[in-house]
VEXNU-731860 format. One line per 8 residues: number of its first residue (from 1); for each residue x, y, z of C-alpha. Coordinates in nm, 3 decimals, padded with zeros to 5 digits. Example, Ala and Ser with C-alpha at 12.3 -4.5 7.8 and 13.67 -1.06 7.14 Angstrom:
<papas>
1> 01.230 -00.450 00.780 ~ 01.367 -00.106 00.714
</papas>
This chain:
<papas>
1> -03.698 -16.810 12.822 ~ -03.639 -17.141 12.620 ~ -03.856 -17.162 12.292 ~ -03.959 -17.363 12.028 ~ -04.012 -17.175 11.697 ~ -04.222 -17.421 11.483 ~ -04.186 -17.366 11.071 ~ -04.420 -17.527 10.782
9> -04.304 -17.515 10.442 ~ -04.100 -17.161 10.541 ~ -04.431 -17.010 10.742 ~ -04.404 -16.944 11.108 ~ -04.676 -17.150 11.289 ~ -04.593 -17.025 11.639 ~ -04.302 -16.994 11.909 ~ -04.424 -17.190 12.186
17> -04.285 -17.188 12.527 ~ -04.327 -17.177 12.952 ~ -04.233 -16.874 13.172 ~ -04.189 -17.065 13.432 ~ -04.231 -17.437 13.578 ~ -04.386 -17.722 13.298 ~ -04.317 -17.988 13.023 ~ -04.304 -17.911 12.644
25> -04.330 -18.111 12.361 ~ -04.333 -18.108 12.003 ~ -04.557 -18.437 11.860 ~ -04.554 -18.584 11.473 ~ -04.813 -18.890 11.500 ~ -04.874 -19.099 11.267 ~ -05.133 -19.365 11.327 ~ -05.178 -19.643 11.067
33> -05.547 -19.806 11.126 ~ -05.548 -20.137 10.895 ~ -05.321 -20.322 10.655 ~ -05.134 -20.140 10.419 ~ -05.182 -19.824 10.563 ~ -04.844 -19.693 10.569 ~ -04.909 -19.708 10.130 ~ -05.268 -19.542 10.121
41> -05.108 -19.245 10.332 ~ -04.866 -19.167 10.109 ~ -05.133 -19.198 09.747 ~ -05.399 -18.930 09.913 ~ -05.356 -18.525 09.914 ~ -05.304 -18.526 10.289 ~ -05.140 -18.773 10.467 ~ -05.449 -18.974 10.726
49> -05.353 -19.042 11.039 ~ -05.065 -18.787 11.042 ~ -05.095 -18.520 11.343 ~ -04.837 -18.257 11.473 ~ -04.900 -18.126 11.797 ~ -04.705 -17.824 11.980 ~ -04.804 -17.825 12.370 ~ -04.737 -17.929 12.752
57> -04.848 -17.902 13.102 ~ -04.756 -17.551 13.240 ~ -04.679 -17.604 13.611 ~ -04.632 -17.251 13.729 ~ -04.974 -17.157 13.839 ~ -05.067 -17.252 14.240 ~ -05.395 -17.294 14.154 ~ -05.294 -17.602 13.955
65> -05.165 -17.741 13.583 ~ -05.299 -17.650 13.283 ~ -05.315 -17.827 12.940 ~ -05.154 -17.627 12.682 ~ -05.182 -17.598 12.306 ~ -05.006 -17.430 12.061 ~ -05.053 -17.606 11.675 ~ -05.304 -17.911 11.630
73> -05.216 -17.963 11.252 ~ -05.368 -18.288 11.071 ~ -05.351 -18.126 10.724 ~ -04.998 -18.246 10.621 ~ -04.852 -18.363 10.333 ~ -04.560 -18.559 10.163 ~ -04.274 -18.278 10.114 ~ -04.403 -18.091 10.386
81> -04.096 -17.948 10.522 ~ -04.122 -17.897 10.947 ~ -03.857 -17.748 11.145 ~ -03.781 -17.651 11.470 ~ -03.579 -17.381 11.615 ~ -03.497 -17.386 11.962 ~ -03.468 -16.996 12.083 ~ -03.426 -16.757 12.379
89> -03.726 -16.557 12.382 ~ -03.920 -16.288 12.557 ~ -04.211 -16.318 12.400 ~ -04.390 -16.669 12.315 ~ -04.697 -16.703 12.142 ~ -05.057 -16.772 12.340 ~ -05.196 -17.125 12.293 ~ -05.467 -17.212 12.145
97> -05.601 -17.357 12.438 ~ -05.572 -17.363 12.776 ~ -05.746 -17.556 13.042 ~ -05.693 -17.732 13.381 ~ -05.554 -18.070 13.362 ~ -05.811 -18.228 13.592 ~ -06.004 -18.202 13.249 ~ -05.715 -18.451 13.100
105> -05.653 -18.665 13.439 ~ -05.885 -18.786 13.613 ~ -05.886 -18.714 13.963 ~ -06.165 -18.988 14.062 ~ -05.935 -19.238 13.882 ~ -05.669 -19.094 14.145 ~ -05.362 -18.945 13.862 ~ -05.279 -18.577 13.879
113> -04.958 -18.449 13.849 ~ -04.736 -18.323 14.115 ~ -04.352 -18.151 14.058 ~ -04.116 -18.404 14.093 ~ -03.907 -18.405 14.480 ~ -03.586 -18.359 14.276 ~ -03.574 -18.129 13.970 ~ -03.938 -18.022 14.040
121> -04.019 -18.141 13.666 ~ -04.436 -18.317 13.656 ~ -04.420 -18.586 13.676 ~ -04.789 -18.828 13.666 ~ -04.863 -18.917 14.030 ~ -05.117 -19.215 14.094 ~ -05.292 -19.105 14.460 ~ -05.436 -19.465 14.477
129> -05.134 -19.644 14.569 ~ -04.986 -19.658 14.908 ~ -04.637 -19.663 14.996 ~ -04.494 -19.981 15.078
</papas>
């Protein structure tokens, strides 16, 4: 299967990846909150508002999507050195978490996802609206 073997400063953090049907993505944030943010991140120890996220929707089960996790990491810094490595795997790491999208969508607001008619790929469906 396709992977994504995440590195920090030459340390594994995980190989992430779906068996079957689902969305990956690999997520560096940063988030600036007032003026002259972008210089206070760059003066402090770690870097605030800085996030890198490893995770996806994994499509595959029939009883419905799930959220998944792999690396929440806030604590970086400037140098940090992140890499990727796209593989072909057996084996990929278990997230960190795990749990049914309805959690993340809301159904009463009428979005779920639903594979897509074509490639099959979720895609964020809003029930709410009719078809004109």
């Amino acid at each position: 299967m396709l992977g994504f073997e995440i590195w920090k400063n030459g340390k594994k953090l995980a190989v992430a990846g779906l068996t079957d049907r689902g969305a990956m993505s690999f997520m560096l944030t940063w988030v600036g909150k007032d003026a002259g943010a972008s210089s206070r991140a760059t003066g402090g120890a770690e870097i605030d508002g800085l996030d890198l996220r490893v995770g996806g929707i994994d499509s595959s089960d029939p009883a419905g999507e799930q959220s998944v996790e792999w690396i929440e990491d806030n604590a970086l810094r400037l140098g940090d050195d992140i890499q990727i490595r796209l593989v072909s795997t057996q084996d990929v790491d278990t997230p960190i978490r795990r749990e049914p999208t309805n959690g993340l969508i809301s159904a009463a607001a009428g979005l779920r996802f639903v594979p897509c008619t074509v490639c099959g790929s979720p895609r964020l469906h809003d029930t709410t609206r009719r078809p004109e």
